[in-house]
C-alpha positions in Angstrom: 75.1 99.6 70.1 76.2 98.2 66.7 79.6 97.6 65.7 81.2 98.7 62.5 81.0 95.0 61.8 77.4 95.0 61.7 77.2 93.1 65.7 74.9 94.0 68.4 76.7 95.3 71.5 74.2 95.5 74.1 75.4 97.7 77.1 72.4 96.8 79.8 72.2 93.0 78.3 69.8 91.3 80.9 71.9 88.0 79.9 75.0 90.0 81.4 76.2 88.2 84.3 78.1 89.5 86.9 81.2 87.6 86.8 82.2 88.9 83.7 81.3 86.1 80.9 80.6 86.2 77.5 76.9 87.5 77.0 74.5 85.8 75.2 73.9 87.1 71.6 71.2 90.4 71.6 68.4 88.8 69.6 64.7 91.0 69.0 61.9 89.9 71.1 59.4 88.2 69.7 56.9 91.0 71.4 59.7 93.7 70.4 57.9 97.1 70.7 59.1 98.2 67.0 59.4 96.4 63.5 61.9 96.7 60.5 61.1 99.3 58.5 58.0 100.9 61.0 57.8 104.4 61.4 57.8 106.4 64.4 56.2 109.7 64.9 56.7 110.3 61.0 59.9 111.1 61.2 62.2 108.3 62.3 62.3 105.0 60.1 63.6 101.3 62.2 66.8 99.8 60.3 66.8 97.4 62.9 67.1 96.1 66.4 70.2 96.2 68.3 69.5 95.5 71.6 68.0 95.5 75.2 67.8 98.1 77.3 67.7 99.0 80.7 64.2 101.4 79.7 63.1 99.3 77.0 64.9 98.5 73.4 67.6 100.0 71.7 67.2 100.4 67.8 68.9 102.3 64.9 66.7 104.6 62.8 66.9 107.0 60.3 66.1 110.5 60.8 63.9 111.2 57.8 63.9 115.2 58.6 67.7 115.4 58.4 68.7 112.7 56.9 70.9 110.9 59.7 71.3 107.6 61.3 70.6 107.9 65.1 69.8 106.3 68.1 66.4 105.2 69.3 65.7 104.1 73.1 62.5 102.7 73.7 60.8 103.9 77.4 58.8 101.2 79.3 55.6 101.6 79.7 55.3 101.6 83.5 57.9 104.5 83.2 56.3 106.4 80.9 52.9 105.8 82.1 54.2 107.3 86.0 54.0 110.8 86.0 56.4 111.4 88.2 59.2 109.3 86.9 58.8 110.8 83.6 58.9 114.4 85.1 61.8 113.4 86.5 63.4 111.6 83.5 62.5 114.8 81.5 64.6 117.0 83.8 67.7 114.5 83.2 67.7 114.8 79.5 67.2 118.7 80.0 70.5 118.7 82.2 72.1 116.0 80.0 71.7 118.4 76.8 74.2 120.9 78.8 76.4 118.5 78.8 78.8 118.9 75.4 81.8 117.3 75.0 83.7 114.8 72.5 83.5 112.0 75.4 79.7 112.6 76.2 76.9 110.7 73.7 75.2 113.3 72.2 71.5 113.1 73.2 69.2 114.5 70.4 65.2 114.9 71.6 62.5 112.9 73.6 59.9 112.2 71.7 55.8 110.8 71.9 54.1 108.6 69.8 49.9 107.7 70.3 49.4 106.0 67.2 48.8 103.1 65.8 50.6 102.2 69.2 51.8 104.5 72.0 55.9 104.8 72.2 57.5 106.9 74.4 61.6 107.2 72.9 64.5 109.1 73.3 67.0 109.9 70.4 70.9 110.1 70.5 74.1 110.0 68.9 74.5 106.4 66.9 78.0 105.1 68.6 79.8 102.2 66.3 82.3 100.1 68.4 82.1 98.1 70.9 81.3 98.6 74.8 84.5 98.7 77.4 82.9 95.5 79.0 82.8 93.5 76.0 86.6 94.5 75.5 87.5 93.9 79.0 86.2 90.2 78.9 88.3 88.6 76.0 91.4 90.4 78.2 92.3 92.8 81.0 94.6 95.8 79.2 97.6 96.8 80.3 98.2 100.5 81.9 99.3 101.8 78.6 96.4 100.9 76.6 94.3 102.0 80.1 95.7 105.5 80.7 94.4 107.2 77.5 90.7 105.5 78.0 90.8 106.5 81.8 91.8 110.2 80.3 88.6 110.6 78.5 86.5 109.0 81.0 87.6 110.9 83.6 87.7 114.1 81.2 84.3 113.7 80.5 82.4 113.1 83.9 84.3 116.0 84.8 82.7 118.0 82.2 79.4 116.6 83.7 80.0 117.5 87.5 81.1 121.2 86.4 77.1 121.6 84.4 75.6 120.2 87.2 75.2 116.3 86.0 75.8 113.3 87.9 75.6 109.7 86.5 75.0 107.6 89.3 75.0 104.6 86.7 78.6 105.1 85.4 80.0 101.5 84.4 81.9 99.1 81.8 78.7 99.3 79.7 77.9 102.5 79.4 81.1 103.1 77.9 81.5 102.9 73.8 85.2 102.4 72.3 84.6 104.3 69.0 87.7 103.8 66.3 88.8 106.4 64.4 92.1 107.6 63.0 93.4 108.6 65.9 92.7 105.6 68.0 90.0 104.7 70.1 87.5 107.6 71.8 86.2 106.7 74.7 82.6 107.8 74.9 79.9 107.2 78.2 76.6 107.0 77.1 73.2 107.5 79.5 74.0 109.8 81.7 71.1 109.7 84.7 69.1 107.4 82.0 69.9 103.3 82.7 68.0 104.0 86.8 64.4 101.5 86.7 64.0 98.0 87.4 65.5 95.1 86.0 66.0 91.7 86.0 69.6 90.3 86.4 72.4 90.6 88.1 75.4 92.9 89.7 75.8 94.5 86.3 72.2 95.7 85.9 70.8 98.7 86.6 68.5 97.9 89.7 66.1 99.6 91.8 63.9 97.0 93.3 62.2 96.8 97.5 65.4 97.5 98.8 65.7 100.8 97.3 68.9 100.5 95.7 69.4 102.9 92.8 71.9 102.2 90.4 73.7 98.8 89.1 75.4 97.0 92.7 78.6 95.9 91.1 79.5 99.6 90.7 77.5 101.3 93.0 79.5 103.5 95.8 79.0 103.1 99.6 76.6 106.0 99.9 74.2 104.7 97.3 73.8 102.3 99.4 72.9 103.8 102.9 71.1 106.2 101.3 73.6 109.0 101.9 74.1 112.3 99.8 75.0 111.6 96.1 77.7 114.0 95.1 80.4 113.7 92.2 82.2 111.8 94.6 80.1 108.9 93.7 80.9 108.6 89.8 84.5 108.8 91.2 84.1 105.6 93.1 82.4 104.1 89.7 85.4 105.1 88.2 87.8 103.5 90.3 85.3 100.3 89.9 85.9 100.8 86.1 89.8 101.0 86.1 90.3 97.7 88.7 88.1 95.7 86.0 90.1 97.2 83.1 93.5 96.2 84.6 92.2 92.9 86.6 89.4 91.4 84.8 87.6 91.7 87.7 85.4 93.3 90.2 86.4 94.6 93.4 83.4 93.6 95.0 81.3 90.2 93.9 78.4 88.9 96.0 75.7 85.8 95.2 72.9 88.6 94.9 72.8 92.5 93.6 72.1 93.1 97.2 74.9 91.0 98.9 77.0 92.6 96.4 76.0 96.0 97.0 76.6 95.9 100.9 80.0 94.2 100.6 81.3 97.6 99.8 80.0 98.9 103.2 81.6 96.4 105.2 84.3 95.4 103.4 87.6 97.1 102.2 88.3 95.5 98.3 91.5 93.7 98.0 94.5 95.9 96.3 94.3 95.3 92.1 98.7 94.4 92.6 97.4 91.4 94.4 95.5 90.0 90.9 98.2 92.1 89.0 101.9 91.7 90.4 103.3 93.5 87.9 100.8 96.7 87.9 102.4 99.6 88.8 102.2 100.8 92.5 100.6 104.8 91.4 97.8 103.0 89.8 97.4 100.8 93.1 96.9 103.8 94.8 95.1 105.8 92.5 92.3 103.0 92.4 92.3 102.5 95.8 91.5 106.2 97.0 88.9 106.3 94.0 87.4 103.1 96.0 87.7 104.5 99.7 84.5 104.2 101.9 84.0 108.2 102.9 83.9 110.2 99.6 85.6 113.3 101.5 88.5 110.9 101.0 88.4 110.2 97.3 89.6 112.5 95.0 87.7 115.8 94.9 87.5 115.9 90.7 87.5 113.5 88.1 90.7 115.3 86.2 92.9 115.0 89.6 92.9 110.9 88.5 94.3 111.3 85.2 96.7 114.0 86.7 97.8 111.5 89.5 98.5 108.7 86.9 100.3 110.6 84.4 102.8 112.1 87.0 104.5 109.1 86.8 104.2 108.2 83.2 105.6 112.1 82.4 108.6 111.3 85.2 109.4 107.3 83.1 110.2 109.1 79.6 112.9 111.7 81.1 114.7 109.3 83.6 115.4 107.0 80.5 116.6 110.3 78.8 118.7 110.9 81.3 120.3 106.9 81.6 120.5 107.3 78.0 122.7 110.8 78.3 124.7 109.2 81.0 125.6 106.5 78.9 126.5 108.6 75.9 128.7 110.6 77.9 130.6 107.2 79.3 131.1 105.8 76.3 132.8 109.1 74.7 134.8 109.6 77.6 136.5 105.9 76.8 136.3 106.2 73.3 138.3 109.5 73.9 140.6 108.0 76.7 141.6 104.2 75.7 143.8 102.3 77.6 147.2 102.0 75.9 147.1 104.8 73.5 148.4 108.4 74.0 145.5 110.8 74.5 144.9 112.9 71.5 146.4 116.4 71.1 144.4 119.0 72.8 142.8 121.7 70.1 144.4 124.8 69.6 141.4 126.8 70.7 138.7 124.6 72.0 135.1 124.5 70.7 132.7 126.7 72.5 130.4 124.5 74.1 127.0 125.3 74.4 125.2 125.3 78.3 123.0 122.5 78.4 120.2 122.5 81.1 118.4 119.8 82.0 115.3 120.3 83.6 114.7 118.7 87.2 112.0 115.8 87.4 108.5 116.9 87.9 107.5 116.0 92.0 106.0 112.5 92.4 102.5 112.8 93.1 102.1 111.4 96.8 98.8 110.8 98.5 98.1 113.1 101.2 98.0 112.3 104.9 94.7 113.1 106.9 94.2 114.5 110.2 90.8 113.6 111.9 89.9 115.9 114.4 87.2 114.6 117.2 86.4 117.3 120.0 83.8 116.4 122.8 82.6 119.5 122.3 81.7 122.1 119.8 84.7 123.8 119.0 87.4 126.1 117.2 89.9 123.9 115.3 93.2 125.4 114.2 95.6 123.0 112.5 98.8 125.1 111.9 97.4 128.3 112.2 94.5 127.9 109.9 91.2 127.8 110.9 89.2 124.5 109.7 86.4 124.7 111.6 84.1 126.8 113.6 81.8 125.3 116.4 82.4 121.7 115.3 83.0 118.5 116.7 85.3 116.9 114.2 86.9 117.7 111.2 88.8 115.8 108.2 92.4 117.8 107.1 94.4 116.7 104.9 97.8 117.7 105.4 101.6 116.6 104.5 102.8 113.3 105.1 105.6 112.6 107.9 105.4 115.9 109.0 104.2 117.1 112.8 101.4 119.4 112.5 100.4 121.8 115.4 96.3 121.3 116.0 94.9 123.4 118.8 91.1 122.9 119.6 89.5 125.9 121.7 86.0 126.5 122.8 84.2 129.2 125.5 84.8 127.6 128.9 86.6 125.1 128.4 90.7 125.0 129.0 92.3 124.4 125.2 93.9 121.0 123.5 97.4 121.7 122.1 99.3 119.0 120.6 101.5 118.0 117.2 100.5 115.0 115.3 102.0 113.6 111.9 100.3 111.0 109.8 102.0 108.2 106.9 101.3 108.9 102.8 97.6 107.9 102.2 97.1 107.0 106.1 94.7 108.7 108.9 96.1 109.7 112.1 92.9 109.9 114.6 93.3 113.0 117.3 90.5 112.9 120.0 90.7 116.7 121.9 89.4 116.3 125.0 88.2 119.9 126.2 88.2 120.1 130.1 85.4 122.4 131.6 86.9 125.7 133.5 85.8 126.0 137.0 83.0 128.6 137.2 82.4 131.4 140.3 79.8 130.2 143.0 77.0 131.5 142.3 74.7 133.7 144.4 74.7 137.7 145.4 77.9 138.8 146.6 78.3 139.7 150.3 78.3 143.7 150.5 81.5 144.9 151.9 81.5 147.3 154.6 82.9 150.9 154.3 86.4 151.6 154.7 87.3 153.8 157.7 90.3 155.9 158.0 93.1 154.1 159.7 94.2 155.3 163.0 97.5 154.7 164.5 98.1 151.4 166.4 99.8 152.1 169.8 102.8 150.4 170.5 102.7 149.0 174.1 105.3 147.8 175.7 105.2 144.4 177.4 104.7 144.5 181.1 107.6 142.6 182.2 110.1 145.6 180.5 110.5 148.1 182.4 109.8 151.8 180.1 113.2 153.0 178.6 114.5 155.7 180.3 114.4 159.1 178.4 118.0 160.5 177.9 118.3 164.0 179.6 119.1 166.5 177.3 122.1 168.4 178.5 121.3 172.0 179.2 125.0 173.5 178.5 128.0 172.5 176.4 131.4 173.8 177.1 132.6 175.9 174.3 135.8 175.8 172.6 136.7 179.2 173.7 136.0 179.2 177.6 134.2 182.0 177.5 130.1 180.7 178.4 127.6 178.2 177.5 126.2 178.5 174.0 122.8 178.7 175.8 123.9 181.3 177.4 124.6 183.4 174.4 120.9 182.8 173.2 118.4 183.7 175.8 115.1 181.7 175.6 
């Protein structure tokens, strides 16, 4: 892209190398596709060349229909020639164009040309400035110059993920700093565009036998297994993007794009405070969950990295308001009170005094702690009484840190797991639930059981030794109290 001072910027430079060195100067080809002054399709003019391009050769042109200076990206031949890449590069630009947003390069039409030559281009917005790589190699900024670029940036592939784009190429170079009055605007440029071969290194777009898609230095862990690409993936970029802009370097550095590519499977990249002593810890951990391995433990959104950064910087300005209050106050009190001088009359009626509030600090953002749940068989889990997962094996839950959380694990025939686990800030506390089988009924046809019978007295016998107890004789008269007869006697049987 050109610079307001008329120099090339070249954002997909095959002279780029990987450790972060000057470039050498964008130059045309001598078999450059397009001349000075040529035009293209009728309708767009050359001004000139300004540089390579991942598809082909970047040029500014005038728009003779509308009168404007844009943008003109040459397509390869063997890309435009496959019909299938260039169905497939058609659908990008169609989802690009839903794109809009003030941190998004505009991209205008794709266009055909048969003669006197045949040109396949793409027209877009015409960025001055200069890329984010070319400013991060004369110096690494610091967090304040960083946090408002990183806004945008993240701003912006949000707006993407939310129409259904990913960039899968987000880097250093594909990021313009346009001046204007109101500082520099961050703008990322070819968005699904920068994918087909070329020759270089870790900070060129690459697709080559191994199947890598995308440029290595920047490229996330599933790009490289061949896992699912999700938004997840232009987080990781992003976290690439921010330990460059406050290191000067790469996390990750290899002899070749694929050595440099698989580090990032195998490897965990060494925390930016160890290159920076001074950087703040919240941006050491900000960059090292947008660089974690599994995407389920980066941050779910783009905006949610801004967010975590500028907790703290919105927590810095009103705990030096308050140290500055505190020290107003002290300094009136012993203004007031002096040591050797009678304290001042008191006011007949004393000034009312207005109720002064101050506001408590806004909570420091804190990573979460994760919980991850492995049964030995499919099951319910339940992690303090919510359900996070039906008929599964494992499961990821993020949950507060330093706290004990209840998890219960349940299946059909098998005796539950109970237990209470707690995990550190940022740290994974594995639980493995090991389901025990309930013992099942024999199985077989059940023995029939015979009919009941009415029960029938037992006898009592009396042992043989004992002799039978005698019966008592029942006494056939009682004296009665008057003399006079029996009581029998008076009742005849």
């Amino acid at each position: 892209m050109a610079t307001p001072g008329g120099r090339t910027e070249e954002a997909h430079s095959p002279t780029q190398r990987a450790d972060d060195s000057e470039p050498a100067a964008a130059a045309p080809a001598a078999d450059a596709a397009l001349q000075d002054g040529e035009m293209v399709a009728e309708r767009y003019r050359i001004v000139r060349f300004l540089a390579h391009g991942g598809m082909g050769e970047v040029y500014e042109a005038d728009d003779q229909l509308l009168g404007e200076k844009v943008a003109l990206k040459t397509v390869r031949a063997e890309i435009s020639n496959d019909d299938i890449v260039l169905r497939r590069f058609r659908r990008e630009i169609q989802l690009a164009h839903k794109v809009t947003h003030p941190n998004v390069c505009r991209i205008f039409d794709l266009g055909f040309q048969k003669r006197p030559r045949d040109v396949t281009f793409l027209t877009m917005e015409l960025l001055p400035g200069e890329t984010l790589a070319a400013r991060v190699r004369r110096a690494r900024m610091t967090t304040a110059e960083a946090r408002p670029l990183v806004g945008q940036m993240a701003a912006a592939l949000s707006a993407a993920h939310r129409a259904g784009v990913i960039h899968r190429d987000f880097k250093s170079q594909n990021v313009m700093l346009v001046p204007g009055a109101g500082g520099e605007r961050a703008v990322i440029t070819d968005f699904g565009l920068a994918r087909q071969d070329e020759p270089g290194d870790g900070s060129i777009s690459h697709r080559g036998g191994t199947g890598l898609l995308g440029t290595p230095a920047y490229m996330a862990p599933e790009q490289v297994t061949g896992a699912d690409i999700t938004p997840r993936t232009d987080i990781y970029a992003l976290g690439v993007v921010m330990y460059e802009m406050v290191t000067g370097k790469l996390p990750f550095q290899g002899n070749t794009p694929l050595s440099t590519a698989v580090k990032r499977v195998a490897e965990r990249p060494e925390p930016p405070r160890e290159h920076v002593a001074d950087l703040p810890p919240r941006w050491d951990e900000v960059i090292m969950r947008c660089l974690a391995t599994r995407p389920e433990e980066r941050f779910a959104d783009a905006e949610e990295v801004a967010a975590a950064l500028a907790e703290r910087h919105r927590r810095g300005p009103l705990i030096a308001a308050l140290a500055v209050a505190v020290v107003a106050v002290a300094a009136t009190v012993f203004l007031v009170t002096r040591p050797g001088e009678p304290p001042p009359p008191a006011p007949a009626a004393p000034p009312r005094v207005a109720n002064v509030v101050i506001p408590p600090a806004p909570p420091i953002y804190s990573l979460p702690a994760t919980l991850a749940i492995r049964a030995n068989v499919p099951a319910r889990i339940v992690v303090d009484d919510r359900v996070v997962a039906e008929a599964a094996a494992e499961a990821r839950v993020d949950v507060a840190p330093g706290k004990e959380h209840e998890v219960v694990v349940s299946a059909a025939r098998y005796a539950p797991f109970h237990g209470k686990f707690s995990a550190a800030a940022g740290a994974t506390t594995p639980v493995a639930a090991q389901l025990e089988p309930i013992a099942a009924p024999p199985v077989g046809r059940p023995k029939p059981v015979p009919a009941s019978r009415p029960s029938e007295p037992t006898p009592v016998v009396a042992p043989a030794s004992a002799p039978a107890p005698a019966r008592p004789e029942t006494p056939r008269s009682r004296p009665t109290t008057d003399g006079d007869a029996p009581i029998e006697d008076l009742y005849p049987r």
